[in-house]
N, C-alpha and C positions, 0 to 999 in steps of 0.2 A: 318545535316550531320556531321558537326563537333561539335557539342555538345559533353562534356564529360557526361551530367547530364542524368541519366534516366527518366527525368522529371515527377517521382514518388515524392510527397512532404514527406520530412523527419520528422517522429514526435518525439519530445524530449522523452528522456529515462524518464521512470517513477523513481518517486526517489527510490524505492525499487528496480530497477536494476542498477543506479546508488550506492546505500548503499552497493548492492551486490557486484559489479565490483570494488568497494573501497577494500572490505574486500578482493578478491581473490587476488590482488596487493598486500593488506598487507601482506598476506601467506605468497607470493611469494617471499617478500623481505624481510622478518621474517624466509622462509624457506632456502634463499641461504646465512643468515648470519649463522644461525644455525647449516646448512651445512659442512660451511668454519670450525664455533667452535667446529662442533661434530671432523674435522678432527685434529683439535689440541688439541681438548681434548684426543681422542687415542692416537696418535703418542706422545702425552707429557707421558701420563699414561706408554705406552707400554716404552718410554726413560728412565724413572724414575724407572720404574720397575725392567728393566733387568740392568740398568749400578747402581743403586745403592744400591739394593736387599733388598730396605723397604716392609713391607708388602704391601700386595695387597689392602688394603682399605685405606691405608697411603698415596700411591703412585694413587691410583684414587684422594683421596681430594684432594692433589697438584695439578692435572693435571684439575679437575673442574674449581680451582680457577683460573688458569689461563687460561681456556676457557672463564670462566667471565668476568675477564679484557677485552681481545679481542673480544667476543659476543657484552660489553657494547658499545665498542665505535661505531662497526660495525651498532648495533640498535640507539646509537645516530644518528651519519651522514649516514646513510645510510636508514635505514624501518624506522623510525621513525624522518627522520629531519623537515618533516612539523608540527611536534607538538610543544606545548607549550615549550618557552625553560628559560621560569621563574621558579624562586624555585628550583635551579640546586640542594640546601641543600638539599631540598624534596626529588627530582626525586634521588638524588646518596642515598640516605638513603632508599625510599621502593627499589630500583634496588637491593642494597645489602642483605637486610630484604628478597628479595622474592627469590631471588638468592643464600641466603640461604638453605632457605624452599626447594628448587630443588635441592641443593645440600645435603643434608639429604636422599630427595626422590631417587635421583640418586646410591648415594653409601650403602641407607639403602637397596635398591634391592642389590646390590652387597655384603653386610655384609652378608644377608639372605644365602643367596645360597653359599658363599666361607665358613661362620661359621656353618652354621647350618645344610646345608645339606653337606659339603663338594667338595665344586664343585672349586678346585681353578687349575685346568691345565690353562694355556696360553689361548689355545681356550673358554675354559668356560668363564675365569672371563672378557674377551674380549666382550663373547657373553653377560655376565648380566650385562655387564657395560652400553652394548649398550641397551640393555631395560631398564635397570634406567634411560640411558639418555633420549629414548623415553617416559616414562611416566613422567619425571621431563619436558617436553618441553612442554607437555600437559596445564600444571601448569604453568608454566613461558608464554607462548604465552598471554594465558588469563590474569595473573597478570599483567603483562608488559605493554599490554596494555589496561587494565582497570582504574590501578593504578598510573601506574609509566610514563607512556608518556602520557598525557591527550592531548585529540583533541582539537584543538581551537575550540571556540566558531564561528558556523558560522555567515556569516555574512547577514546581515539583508536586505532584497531586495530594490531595489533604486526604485519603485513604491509601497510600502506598507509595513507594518512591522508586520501584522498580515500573518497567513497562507493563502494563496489560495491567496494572492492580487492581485501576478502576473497574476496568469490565470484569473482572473476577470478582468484586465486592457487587458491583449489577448484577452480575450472576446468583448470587449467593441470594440478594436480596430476593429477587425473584422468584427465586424457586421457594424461597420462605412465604411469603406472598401467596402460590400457588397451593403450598400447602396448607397453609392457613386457611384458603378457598375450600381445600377437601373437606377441612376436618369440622368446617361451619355448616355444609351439605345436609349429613346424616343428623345434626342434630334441627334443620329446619324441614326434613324429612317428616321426624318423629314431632313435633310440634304441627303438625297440617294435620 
């Protein structure tokens, strides 16, 4: 009666929904840092823009770089602080190197459209900033963390160091368990 347990037995997540449920976490904390820098990347662009009247692709690479600054740290301590945090030389060098590459892709969408087709009102360069920032995030997600935060190394199971060991020692257990169950049977048999 007062049991919480539906006394259904729970079976461990296969590690493909566990690898799955890792990566939508990572999105998710990939996605509200992202977020935060898509909003200081406009608001820097759109401050830079109108109070000091540099051009429109001048005044986005400012306002990139320092999305990057605050992106970086956001992805250090925050999506990214269970990774490795050896090789900081490394990891700040590809961050920058790829962060680049997305800054390129960012404002080479913006060059297009403001130089070559002419699209530079307010709204427009607004609107191709924000899909260079979309298709440079694409870039960066992947880079970031293929490259630049590496996962630790997991760790190695404390019944075997080969794949499957655990479930073979669950196994093992089990059917000891089960036998154990038989052979308790016949003697509360004989005691009734």
């Amino acid at each position: 009666m007062g049991s919480a347990s539906s006394g259904l037995p729970t079976r461990p997540r296969s590690a493909v929904r566990r690898r799955f449920d890792q990566l939508l976490r990572e999105v998710a904390k990939f996605g509200a840092v992202g977020g935060a820098g898509l909003l200081v990347n406009l608001v820097t662009f759109n401050l830079v823009r109108h109070a000091t009247g540099l051009q429109v692709v001048r005044a986005s690479v400012i306002a990139t770089v320092v999305a990057i600054v605050f992106n970086y740290v956001g992805f250090r301590y925050f999506t990214y602080r269970d990774r490795d945090r050896g090789g900081r030389t490394r990891e700040m060098t590809l961050f920058v190197l790829f962060s680049a590459v997305g800054l390129v892709i960012e404002n080479g969408v913006l060059y297009v459209a403001t130089y070559s087709f002419g699209w530079d009102s307010p709204l427009q360069s607004n609107v191709f900033k924000f899909v260079g920032i979309g298709i440079a995030t694409l870039f960066r997600f992947w880079s970031y963390r293929t490259w630049v935060f590496r996962t630790l190394p997991a760790e190695e199971p404390a019944t075997g160091t080969e794949p499957g060991a655990e479930l073979r020692t669950r196994a093992v257990l089990d059917a000891a368990e089960a036998q154990t169950g038989a052979e308790r049977a016949p003697a509360r048999a004989r005691a009734n």
